[in-house]
Each structure stands twice: as structure tokens, then as C-alpha cells.
N, C-alpha and C positions, 0 to 999 in steps of 0.2 A: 574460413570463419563463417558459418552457419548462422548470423544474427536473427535474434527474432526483433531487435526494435532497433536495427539500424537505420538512420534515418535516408541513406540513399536505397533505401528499400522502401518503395513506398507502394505497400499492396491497394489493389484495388477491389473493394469487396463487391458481394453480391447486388447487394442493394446500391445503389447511389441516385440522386434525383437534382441532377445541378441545376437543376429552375425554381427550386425551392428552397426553403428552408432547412437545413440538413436536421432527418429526424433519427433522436433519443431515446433512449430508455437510461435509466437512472436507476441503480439499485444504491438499497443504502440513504436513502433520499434524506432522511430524517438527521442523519451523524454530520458531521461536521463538513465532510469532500460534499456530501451529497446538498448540503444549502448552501454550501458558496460556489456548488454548479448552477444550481438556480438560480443564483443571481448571477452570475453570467450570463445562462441565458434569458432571464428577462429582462437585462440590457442590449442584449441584441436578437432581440424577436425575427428579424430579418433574415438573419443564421440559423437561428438552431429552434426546431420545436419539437418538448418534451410528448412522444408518446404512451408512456407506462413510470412506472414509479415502482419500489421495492422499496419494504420496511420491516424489523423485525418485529414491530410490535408496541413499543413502549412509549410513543407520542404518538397516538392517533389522531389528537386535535391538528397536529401539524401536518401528518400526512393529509389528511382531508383539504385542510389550507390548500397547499401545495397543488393535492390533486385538481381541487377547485381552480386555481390563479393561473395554473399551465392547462386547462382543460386536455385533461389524458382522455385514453379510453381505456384503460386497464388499470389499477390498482394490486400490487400483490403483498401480503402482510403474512408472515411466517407462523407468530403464534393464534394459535386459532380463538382465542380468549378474548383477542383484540379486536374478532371478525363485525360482531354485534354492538360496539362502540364506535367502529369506524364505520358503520351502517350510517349509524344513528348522526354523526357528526358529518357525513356527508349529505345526508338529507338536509338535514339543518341550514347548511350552506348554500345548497344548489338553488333554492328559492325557485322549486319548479323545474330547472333544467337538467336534461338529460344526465342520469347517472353513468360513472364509469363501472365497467365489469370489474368484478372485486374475486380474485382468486386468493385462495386461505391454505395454509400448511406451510411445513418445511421445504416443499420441492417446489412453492410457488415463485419464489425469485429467478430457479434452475429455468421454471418455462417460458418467464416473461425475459431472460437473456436469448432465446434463440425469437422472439419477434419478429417480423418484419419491422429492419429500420439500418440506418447506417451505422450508427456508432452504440455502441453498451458501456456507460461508463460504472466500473463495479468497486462503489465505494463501500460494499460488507466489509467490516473489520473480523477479522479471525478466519480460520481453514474454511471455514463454512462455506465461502468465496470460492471454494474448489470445482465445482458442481455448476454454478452460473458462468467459471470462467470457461471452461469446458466445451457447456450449450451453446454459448454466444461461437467461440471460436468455431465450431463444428456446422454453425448454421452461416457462416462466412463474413461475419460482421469484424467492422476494428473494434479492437477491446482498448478499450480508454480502463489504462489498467489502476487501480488505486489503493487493490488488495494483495499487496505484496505476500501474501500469508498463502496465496492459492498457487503464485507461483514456486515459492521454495519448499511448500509440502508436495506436490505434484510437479514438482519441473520437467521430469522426463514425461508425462501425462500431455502435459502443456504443450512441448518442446515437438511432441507426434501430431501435435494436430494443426501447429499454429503453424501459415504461412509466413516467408520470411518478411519482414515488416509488419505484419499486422496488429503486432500490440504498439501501442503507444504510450510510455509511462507515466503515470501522475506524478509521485515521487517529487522532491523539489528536487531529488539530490540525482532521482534516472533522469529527470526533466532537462536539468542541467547536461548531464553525459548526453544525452540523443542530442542536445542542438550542438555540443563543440563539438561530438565526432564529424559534423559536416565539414569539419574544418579540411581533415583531411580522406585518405584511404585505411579501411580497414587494417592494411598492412601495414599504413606507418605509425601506427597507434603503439605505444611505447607500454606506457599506464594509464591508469585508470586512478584519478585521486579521487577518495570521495570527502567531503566535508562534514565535520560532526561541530555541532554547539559546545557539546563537552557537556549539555546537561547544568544542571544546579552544582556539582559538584567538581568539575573539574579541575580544581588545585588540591582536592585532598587525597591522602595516602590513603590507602587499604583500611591502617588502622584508625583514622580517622571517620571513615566511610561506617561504622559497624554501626554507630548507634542512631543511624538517620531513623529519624519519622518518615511516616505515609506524609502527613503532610507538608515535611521537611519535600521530599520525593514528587512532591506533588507540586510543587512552585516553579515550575519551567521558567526558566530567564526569558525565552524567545517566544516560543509558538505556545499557541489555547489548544488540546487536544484533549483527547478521552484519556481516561485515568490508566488503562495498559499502555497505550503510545508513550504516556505522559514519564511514568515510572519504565518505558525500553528505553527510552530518552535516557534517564536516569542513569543507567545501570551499563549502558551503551548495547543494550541488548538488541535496540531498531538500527543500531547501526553494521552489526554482524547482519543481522536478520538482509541490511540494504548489499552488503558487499554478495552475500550467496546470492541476492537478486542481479545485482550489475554482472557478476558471472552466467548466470543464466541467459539472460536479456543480448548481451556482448559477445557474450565466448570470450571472456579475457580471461587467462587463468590465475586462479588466486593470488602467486606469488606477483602478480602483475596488479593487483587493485590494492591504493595504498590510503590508508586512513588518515586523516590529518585533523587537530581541532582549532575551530575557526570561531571563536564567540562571538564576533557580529549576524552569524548567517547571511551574510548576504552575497557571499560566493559561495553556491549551492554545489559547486565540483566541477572538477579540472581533467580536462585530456592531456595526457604529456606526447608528444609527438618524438618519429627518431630522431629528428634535426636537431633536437632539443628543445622547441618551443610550446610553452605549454597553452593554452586556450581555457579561458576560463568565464562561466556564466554566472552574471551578477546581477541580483535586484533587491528590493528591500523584502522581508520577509514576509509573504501573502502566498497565501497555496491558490488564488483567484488565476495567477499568473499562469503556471505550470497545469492547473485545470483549463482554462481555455486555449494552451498548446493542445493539450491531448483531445479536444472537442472540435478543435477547427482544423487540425493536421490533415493537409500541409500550409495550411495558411493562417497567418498569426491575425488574432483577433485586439482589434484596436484600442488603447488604453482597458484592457483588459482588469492593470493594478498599476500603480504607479511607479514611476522609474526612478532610478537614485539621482540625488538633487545633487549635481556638481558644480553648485556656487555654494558648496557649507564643507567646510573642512573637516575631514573623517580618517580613521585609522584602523586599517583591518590587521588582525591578529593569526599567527598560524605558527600550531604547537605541536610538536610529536605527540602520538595516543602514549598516555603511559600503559601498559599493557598488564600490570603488576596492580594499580588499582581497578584496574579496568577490563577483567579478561573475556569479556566475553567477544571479545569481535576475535580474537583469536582460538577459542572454542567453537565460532561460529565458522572458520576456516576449515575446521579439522571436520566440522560439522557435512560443511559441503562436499570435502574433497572424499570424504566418505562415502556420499551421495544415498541413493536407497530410500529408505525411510528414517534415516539417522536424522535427518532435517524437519520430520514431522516429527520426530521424540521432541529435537532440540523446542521444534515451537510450542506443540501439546504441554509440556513440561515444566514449559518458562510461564504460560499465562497460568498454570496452579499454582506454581510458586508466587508471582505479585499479586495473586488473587490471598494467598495466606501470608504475606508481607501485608498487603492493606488490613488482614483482620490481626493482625499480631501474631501471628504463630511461627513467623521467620526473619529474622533480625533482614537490613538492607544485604550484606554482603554472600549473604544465606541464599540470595535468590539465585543469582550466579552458581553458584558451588554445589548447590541441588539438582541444579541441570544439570551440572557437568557429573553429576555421580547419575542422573537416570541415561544419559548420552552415554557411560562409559557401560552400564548393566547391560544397554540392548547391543552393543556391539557394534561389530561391521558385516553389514549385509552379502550377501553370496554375490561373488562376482559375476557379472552378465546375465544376474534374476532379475526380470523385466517386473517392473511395478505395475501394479494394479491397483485402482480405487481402493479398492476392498483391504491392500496390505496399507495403504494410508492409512484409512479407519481402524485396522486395528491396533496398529502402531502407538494414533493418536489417543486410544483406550486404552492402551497398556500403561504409557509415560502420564496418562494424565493419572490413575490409580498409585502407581509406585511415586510418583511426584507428592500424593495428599500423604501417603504413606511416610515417606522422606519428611515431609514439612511438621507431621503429627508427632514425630519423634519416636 
């Protein structure tokens, strides 16, 4: 078993500086993983200090913030539109003091991942995350991973470059998996459970399901995220999306990773061992936690989020996936076991679909069943044809075009 984020594998990268504060880059910085790193680490300045920053573009007030309060030396902002406002808004701030180097474009996150620094924690949302995960790995850094989107488009891309151990998962639910597997060996690892919320919807049937709202879709019970998390959540689409990751990340094979929903979250996923005992990691629901695992590994960072209070009486819940309302974690099985570029149709595919689910163009159960007709068009890939960037990118252009095409009617 060839792990890449097993935890008794614990790579030692290029960089390290144990007299100091262990230094960051942060892409992403503006989204939701990338501010509640921040505060992490500006509760403990001691630990960890922020070198660079990465943003797509769309809050410059707060990258400047940011850039300002962590004093970086590099700033990088993807669309160039943004370049001439995040000028102007870091002046503003600095009040005289040295500004940070400001790289502009789409390939600016790809260059500020291979820095010099120990950790690259890459909270881009979507494949775009393929490219910085890549650099960082290649330049011998731990990849504090939080763009699951870069490992299941690229996994064998990944899978060539990345030492064993050196990714560390953000994920609540890989977070979870990396600390029980210490429980035991590789070898007596049985399954792999992972945990799902269940979403807003999870007592209704199929036919029930048809006439959800966006904003119906959009009222998560548990966690605040961005509106495609929000609506994968929904749809159980981040939860296929997590089982091809825990395959990747483990080497456990699919029929071995089992889904279960758990509406409290606060058992983020379970290891079943051969003995029969299962190990299971539990906290109240904050990504603060499982972010400062992956920034401090191997050493847990203190009161990080708060622990479950066990002077208050509580009741945890745990339900088979129905798989008849809910197919896409079993889409996403077929997805994987496919491998290739089956996995960037399945992802390219799925964000055009909730992208014309929010604009009304495809009812809720429409998003699912879209995928599953551009996933079944492109086929299954030539056995033992080695992937390349380039067959990702195109893959992801073809599924996203026959996806608007599907959804347009």
C-alpha cells in the first residue's frame, strides 16, 4: 500500500527551519479554508508565519488586509483586472511600509506554490488547483491539501510526483481518516467509513427531491461554504468527489470505502480495523481544527477549535446512504474505478450542471443525471494510456461544453 497521506509516513521536505516559526504560503487566501488559516495562524505567531498569499481576484480589499496583517513578501492574484486595485488598496494600508511583490495572471498561484517555504496550504476551489498542486509537490514542499478537485482530476499526475506522506489532508472527513489510521497498520485496515451530513435533504426520496430551489439547496444544516460545496453537499456530489479522494490518498479500494450519514458531523470518519474495532474521530464542526492538523503535522496545535463538551447530553445519528435518492457517490465509484480522465469529465461536468441548477436551467435531480449522461458519452479511457496535463484540460473542455449543451436542452 503505496500511501500518499498515511500518517506513519511522515516526509521530510526540502525546506524545514525548527528555530523558527514554520513558514507558509497560503493560496486561496480570500475563500473560506484560506481565512480561517489565518486565523490560525495569527493565534499562534510562534508557529507559523505566512510568506505569500494567492487569490483569484474578487476581494482585493481583503487580500491587501491579509497581505498587510501577515506581512508577506509576495502577493499573487490570478485575474489581471484585479492587479491595479490591489495596487491601490495596498498602498492605502501600508502607510509607508515596504510593499509586497505582486505577481498577476493565471500561472501566478502555479509559481508562488514552488517558494521557498515548508508548507503550501492550497485552498483553490476547483481543478484550477491542479497546477499549484503539482509545483508545490515538485519543489519538495508538504502540500497541506484543501483542493480535493486537483487530486481526483490529476491523481495519477499527483500520485508520480508526490512522496509517500507528503500530502497532508484538510478535508474534515481525510482529517479524520489520517489521525485513526495511526491507530493501527496499513494492513489491518479493513474499511474506510466516511461520514456525510446528509445535506438539507436527507429524508427525501428521489421524487421528492425534483423540485428543490437553489435556495432550498443552498441552506446547509451544518457547515457555511461556497455555493458549489454548498449545493455538492446537497446532492452528495462532495461526497463521491471525497470517497475517489480517500482512494487516492490510502490506496483502499472502493469496495472497501463505505459511506454512512451522520447529521450531527461531529464524527468526521471512521477506520474499521481486522479485529473488528473501529476508531473513530470526533469534534464539533469547525474546519479551524483539521486546518491547523495539516499546518502543524506532525504536531497538534493547541486549542486550535473547541472540543465536545461532555457534561451535556448528546445523541449521534448513523444511516445507510440511500443510493436511489442519492446516486452520485455511486457514479462517483464507477467514476474512479474508471480512472483516466473519467474523473475530470465527472468534476468539469458536475460544476456546469449546479452552475445552471442556480440559474434555473436544471431542475435539482437534473444535476446528477447530467453527469451521469456526459460520464457515460466520454467512455472509458485506453487501458495503461498514461495521463497528461494536457488530456485533463481537454477532457475538462469537452464535459464542460456537452454539460451547457445537456443542461440547454
Amino acid at each position: 500500500m503505496n500511501s500518499l497521506a498515511h500518517p506513519q509516513s511522515r516526509f521530510t521536505p526540502v525546506v524545514r527551519d525548527p528555530q523558527g516559526p514554520r513558514e507558509l504560503v497560503i493560496l486561496g487566501s480570500t475563500g473560506s479554508i484560506g481565512t480561517q488559516a489565518i486565523d490560525v495562524v495569527l493565534r499562534n505567531p510562534d508557529r507559523f508565519r505566512v510568506v505569500a498569499l494567492s487569490a483569484a481576484g474578487g476581494r482585493v480589499e481583503l487580500l491587501a488586509e491579509q497581505a498587510l496583517a501577515l506581512g508577506v513578501h509576495t502577493v499573487a492574484v490570478a485575474d489581471p483586472a484585479a492587479e491595479r486595485p490591489l495596487r491601490e488598496a495596498l498602498a492605502a494600508g501600508a502607510a509607508g511600509a515596504p510593499l509586497p511583490q505582486l505577481l498577476v495572471g493565471p500561472d501566478a498561484a502555479t509559481e508562488l506554490a514552488a517558494l521557498e517555504c515548508h508548507s503550501v496550504l492550497n485552498g483553490i476551489t476547483g481543478s484550477i488547483g491542479l497546477a499549484p498542486t503539482l509545483a508545490a509537490l515538485r519543489a519538495g514542499r508538504v502540500l497541506v491539501l484543501a483542493n480535493k478537485e486537483s487530486l481526483i482530476v490529476g491523481g495519477p499526475l499527483v500520485k508520480a510526483v508526490a512522496q509517500p506522506g507528503q500530502i497532508v489532508p484538510v478535508d474534515s472527513e481525510h482529517a479524520a481518516l489520517f489521525q485513526a489510521l495511526s491507530g493501527g497498520t496499513r494492513a489491518e485496515v479493513r474499511k474506510l467509513v466516511v461520514t456525510a451530513s446528509g445535506g438539507p435533504f436527507r429524508n427525501r426520496t428521489r421524487e421528492q427531491l425534483a423540485g428543490v430551489t437553489p435556495a432550498e439547496a443552498l441552506a446547509h444544516p451544518t457547515w457555511a461554504m461556497g455555493p458549489v460545496v454548498t449545493i455538492n453537499s446537497a446532492t452528495l456530489v462532495n461526497k463521491g468527489l471525497e470517497v475517489i479522494e480517500a482512494h487516492l490518498l490510502y490506496d483502499v479500494p472502493f469496495d472497501r470505502i463505505e459511506v454512512v450519514v451522520h447529521p450531527q458531523s461531529v464524527v468526521h470518519s471512521m477506520v474499521e480495523f481486522t479485529d473488528g474495532s473501529t476508531l473513530a474521530q470526533a469534534s464539533p464542526p469547525d474546519m479551524r481544527m483539521p486546518i491547523a492538523l495539516g499546518l502543524g503535522w506532525p504536531d497538534r496545535v493547541p486549542d486550535a477549535a473547541p472540543g465536545c463538551d461532555w457534561t451535556k447530553a448528546a445523541t449521534w445519528e448513523f444511516f445507510p446512504l440511500d443510493d436511489v435518492a442519492f446516486p452520485a457517490v455511486e457514479l462517483a465509484r464507477e467514476v474512479g474505478t474508471l480512472g483516466g480522465t473519467a474523473p475530470a469529465v465527472f468534476n468539469a461536468a458536475n460544476e456546469e450542471c449546479v452552475d445552471a441548477f442556480l440559474k434555473g436551467a436544471l431542475p435539482f435531480t437534473g444535476i446528477v443525471d447530467t453527469v451521469a449522461k456526459v460520464v457515460a458519452e466520454h467512455g472509458t479511457p485506453a487501458a495503461g494510456t498514461p495521463l497528461t496535463v494536457e488530456d485533463v484540460l481537454q477532457a475538462e473542455h469537452w464535459a464542460r461544453a456537452r454539460a451547457r449543451e445537456l443542461a440547454a436542452g
